[in-house]
C-alpha positions as CSV (number, residue, x, y, z in Angstrom):
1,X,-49.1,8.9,16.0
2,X,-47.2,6.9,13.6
3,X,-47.8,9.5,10.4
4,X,-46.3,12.0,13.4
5,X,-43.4,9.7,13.9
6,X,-42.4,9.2,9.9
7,X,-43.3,13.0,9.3
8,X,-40.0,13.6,11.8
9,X,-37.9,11.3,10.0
10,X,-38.6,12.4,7.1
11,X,-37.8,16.3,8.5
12,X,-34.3,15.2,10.3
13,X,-33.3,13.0,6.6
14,X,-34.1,16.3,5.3
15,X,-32.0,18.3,7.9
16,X,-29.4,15.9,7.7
17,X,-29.3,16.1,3.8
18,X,-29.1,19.6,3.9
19,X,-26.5,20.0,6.6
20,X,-24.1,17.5,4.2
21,X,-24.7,19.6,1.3
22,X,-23.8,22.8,3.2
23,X,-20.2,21.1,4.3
24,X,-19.2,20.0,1.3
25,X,-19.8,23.4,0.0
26,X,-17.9,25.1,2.7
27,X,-14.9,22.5,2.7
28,X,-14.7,23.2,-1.5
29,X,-14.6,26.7,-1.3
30,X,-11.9,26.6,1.7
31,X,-9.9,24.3,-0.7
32,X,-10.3,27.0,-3.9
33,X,-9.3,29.7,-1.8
34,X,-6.1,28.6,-0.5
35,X,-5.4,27.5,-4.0
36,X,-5.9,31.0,-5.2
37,X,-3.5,32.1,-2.7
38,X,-0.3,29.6,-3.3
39,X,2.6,30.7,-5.1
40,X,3.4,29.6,-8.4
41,X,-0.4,30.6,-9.3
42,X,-0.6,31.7,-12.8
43,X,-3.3,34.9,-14.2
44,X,-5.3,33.3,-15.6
45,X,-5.5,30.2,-13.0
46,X,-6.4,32.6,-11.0
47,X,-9.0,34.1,-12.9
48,X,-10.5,30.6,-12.8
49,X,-10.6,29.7,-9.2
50,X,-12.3,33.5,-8.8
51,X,-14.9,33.2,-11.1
52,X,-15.7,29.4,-9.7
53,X,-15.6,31.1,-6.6
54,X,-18.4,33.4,-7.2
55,X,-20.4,30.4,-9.1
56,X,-19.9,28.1,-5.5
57,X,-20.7,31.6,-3.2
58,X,-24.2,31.1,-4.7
59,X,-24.5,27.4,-4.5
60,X,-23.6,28.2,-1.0
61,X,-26.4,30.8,-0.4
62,X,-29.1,28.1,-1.7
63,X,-27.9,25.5,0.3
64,X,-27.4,28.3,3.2
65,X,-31.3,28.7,2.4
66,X,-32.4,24.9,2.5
67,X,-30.7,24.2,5.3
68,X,-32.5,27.2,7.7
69,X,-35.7,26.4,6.0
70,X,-35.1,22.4,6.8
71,X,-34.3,23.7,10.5
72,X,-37.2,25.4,11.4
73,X,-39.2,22.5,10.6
74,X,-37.8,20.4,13.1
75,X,-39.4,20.4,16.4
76,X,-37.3,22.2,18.9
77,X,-36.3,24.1,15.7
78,X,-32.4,24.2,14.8
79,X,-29.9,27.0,15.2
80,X,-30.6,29.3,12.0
81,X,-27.1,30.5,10.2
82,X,-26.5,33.7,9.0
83,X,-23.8,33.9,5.4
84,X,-22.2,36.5,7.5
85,X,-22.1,35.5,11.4
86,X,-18.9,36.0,13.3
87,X,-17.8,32.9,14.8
88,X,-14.1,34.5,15.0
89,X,-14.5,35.2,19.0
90,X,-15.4,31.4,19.5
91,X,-13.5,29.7,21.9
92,X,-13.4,26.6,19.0
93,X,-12.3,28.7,16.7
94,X,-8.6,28.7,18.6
95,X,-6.3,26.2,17.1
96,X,-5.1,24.7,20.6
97,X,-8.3,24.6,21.8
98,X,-9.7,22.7,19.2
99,X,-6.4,19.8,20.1
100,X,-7.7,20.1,23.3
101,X,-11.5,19.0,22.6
102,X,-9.6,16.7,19.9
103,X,-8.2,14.9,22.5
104,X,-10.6,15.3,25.0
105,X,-13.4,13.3,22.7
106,X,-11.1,10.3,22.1
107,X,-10.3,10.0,25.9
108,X,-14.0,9.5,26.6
109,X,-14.7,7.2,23.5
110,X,-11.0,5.0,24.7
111,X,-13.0,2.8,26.6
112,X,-15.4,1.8,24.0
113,X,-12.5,1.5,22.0
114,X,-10.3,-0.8,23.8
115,X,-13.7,-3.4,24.2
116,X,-13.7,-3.2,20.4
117,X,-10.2,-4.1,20.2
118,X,-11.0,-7.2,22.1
119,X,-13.0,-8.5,19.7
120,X,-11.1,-7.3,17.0
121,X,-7.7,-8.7,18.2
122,X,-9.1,-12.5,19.3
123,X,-10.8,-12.7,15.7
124,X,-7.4,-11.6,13.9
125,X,-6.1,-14.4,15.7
126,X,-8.4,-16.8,15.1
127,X,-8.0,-15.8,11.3
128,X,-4.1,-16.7,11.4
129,X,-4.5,-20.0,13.2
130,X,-7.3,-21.1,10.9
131,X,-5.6,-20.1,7.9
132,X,-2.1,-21.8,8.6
133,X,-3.6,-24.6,9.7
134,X,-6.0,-25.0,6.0
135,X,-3.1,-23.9,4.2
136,X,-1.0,-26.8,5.6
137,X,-3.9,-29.2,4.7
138,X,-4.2,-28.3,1.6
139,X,-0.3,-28.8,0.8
140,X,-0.8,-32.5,2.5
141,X,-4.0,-32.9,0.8
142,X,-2.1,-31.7,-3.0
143,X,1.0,-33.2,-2.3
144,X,0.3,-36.6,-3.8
145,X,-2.1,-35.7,-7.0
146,X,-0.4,-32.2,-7.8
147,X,2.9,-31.7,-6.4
148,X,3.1,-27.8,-8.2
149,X,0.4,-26.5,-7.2
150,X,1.3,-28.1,-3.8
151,X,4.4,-26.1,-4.4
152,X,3.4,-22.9,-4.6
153,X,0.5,-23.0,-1.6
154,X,4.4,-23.8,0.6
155,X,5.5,-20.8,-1.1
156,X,2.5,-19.0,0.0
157,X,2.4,-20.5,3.9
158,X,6.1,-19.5,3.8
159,X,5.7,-15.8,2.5
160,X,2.1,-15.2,4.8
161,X,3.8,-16.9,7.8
162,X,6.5,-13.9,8.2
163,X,4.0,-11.2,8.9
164,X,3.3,-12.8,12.5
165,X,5.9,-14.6,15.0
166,X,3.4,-16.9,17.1
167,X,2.7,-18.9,14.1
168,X,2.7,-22.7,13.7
169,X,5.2,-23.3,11.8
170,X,7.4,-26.3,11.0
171,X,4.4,-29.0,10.7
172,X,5.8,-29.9,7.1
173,X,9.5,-29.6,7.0
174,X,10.9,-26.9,5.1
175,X,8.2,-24.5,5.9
176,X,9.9,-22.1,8.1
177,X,11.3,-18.8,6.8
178,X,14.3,-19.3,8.9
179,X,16.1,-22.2,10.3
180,X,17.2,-22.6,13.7
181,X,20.7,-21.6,13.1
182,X,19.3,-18.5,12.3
183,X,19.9,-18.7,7.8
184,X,17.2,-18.5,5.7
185,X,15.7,-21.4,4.4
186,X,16.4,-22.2,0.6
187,X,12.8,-22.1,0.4
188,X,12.9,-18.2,0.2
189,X,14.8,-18.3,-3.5
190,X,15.2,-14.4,-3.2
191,X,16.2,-14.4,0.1
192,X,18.7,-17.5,-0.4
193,X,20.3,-15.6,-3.2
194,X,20.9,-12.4,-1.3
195,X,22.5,-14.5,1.1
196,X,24.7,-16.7,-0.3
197,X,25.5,-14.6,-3.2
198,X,25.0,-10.4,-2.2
199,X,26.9,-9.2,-5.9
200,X,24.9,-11.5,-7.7
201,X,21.9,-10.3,-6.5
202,X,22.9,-7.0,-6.8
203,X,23.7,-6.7,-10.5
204,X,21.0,-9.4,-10.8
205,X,18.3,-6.5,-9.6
206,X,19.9,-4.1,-12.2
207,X,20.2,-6.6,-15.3
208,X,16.6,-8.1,-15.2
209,X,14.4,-4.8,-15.2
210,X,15.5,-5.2,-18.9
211,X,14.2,-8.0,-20.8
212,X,16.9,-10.3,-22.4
213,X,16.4,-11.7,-25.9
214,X,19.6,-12.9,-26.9
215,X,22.8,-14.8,-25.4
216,X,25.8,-12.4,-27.0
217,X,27.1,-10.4,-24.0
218,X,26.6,-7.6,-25.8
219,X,22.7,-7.9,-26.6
220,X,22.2,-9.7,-23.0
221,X,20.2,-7.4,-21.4
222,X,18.0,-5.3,-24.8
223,X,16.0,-6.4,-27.2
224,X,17.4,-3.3,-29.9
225,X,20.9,-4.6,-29.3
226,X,21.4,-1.6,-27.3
227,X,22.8,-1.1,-23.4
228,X,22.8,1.2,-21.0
229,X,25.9,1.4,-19.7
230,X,29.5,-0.8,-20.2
231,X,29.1,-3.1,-17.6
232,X,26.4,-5.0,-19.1
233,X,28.7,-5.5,-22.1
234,X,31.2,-7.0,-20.2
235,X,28.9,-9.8,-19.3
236,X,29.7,-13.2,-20.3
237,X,27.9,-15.7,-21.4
238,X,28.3,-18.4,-18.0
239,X,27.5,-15.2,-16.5
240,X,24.2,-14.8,-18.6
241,X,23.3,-18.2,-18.2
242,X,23.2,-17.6,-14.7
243,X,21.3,-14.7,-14.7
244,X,18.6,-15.9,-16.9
245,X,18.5,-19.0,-14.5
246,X,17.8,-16.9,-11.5
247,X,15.2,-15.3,-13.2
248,X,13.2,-18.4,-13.7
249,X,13.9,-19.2,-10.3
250,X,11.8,-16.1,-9.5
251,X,9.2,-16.7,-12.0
252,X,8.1,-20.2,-11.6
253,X,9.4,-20.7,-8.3
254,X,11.8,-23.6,-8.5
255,X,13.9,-24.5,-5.8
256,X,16.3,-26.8,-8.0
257,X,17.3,-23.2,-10.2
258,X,19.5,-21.7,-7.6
259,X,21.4,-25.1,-7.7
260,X,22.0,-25.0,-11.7
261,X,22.6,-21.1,-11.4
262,X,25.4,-21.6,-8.8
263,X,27.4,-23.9,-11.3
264,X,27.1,-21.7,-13.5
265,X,28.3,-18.7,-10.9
266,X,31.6,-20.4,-9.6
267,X,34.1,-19.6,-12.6
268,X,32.9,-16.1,-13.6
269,X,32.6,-15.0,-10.5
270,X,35.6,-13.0,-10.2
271,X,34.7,-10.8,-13.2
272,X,31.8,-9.4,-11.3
273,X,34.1,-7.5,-8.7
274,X,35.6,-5.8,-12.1
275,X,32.0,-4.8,-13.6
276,X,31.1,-3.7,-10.0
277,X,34.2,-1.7,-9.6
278,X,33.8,-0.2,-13.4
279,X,30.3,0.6,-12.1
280,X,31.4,2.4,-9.1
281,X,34.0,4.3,-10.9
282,X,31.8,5.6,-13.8
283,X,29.3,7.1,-11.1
């Protein structure tokens, strides 16, 4: 009795292998043969897909073969396919009533869904409570002996804690992503900065996909000394400064950069609405 048993696992593996190779046959010669019909098809593209057609029509008869073979071994034997049945006058071969049995499945299998769910959705939040709450020891634990690295695990909390609105938040001061008056914490040094100063960011976004190398206006923003359009020559140097500040402000994460970036900011500060309007009017 048990050879019986493992002779008819072995025979449905065998079934079930051959069934697999049969689909993925099918599904890659459905693929070639609406690529031979799109537009834009050259002659000899063409040629290609016709003569890989023929090669996979007789991959497709041996695996047609295997599978009817690996059928009626199976006791009831399977159903035996033919290369050239008709399954055209199917009721499944209809497009809307294939939607319907679509639909029809996943309302019996919602139930069993939605239990999953339940699980699913209390260990998500189980995941988000235990994870603020080690991420705020850890800062409290770091504080003392590494304040950088202590640093940057706030930055972390801050940046994880906006994807979800029931978090706890606010056990270490300065950890929320927005205050109570409803502006962003300096924390956020991106956010702060579109904030507080919108141009700035702006031409900041534009100006620092280039890497500086130099602090004449003119070779600010490319290492070859050369620019891509006028504006970036008009730069000047307080303005650079201030640029280049911000930038390490996004690199390394210091909140104290904004603060030495926004001296920097308040005498050249007009000159930006002229490189924004000279902007403007060369597009």
């Amino acid at each position: 009795m048990e050879w019986e048993s493992v002779k008819l696992l072995t025979e449905k593996a065998q079934y079930q292998k051959c069934v697999d190779k049969l689909e993925g046959l099918v599904v890659a010669r459905l693929f070639e043969l609406t690529r031979m019909n799109m537009s834009q098809t050259g002659y000899k593209l063409r040629k290609h897909i016709s003569y890989a057609l023929k090669t996979r029509s007789q991959a497709i008869c041996t695996a047609l073969d295997n599978y009817n073979r690996a059928a009626a071994a199976l006791k009831p034997p399977g159903p035996k396919l033919d290369w050239e049945t008709d399954v055209r006058q199917k009721r499944w071969s209809e497009p809307a009533v294939r939607v319907v049995m679509d639909k029809y499945f996943k309302y019996l299998r919602a139930g069993e869904e939605i239990e999953r769910l339940n699980l699913e959705i209390r260990r998500l939040a189980t995941y988000l409570h235990d994870e603020d709450d080690f991420l705020l020891s850890k800062v409290e634990e770091l504080l003392p002996v590494n304040p950088p690295l202590a640093h940057q695990i706030r930055l972390y909390h801050s940046h994880r804690g906006r994807f979800w609105e029931g978090g706890v938040t606010g056990k270490v001061s300065g950890l929320q992503p927005q205050g109570e008056d409803g502006k962003v914490n300096e924390l956020d040094v991106i956010r702060w900065w579109g904030d507080t100063y919108p141009t700035l960011s702006r031409m900041t976004r534009d100006y620092l996909a280039i890497q500086g190398s130099g602090t004449p206006s003119e070779r600010a923003f490319s290492s070859a000394g050369l620019t891509d359009h006028k504006s970036r020559n008009r730069l000047k140097p307080e303005m650079f400064a201030a640029t280049q500040t911000l930038k390490a402000a996004y690199h390394n994460g210091h909140i104290s950069a904004h603060r030495q970036a926004s001296e920097h900011c308040k005498g050249p500060s007009k000159s930006f609405g002229r490189i924004l309007f000279w902007r403007r009017r060369g597009q």
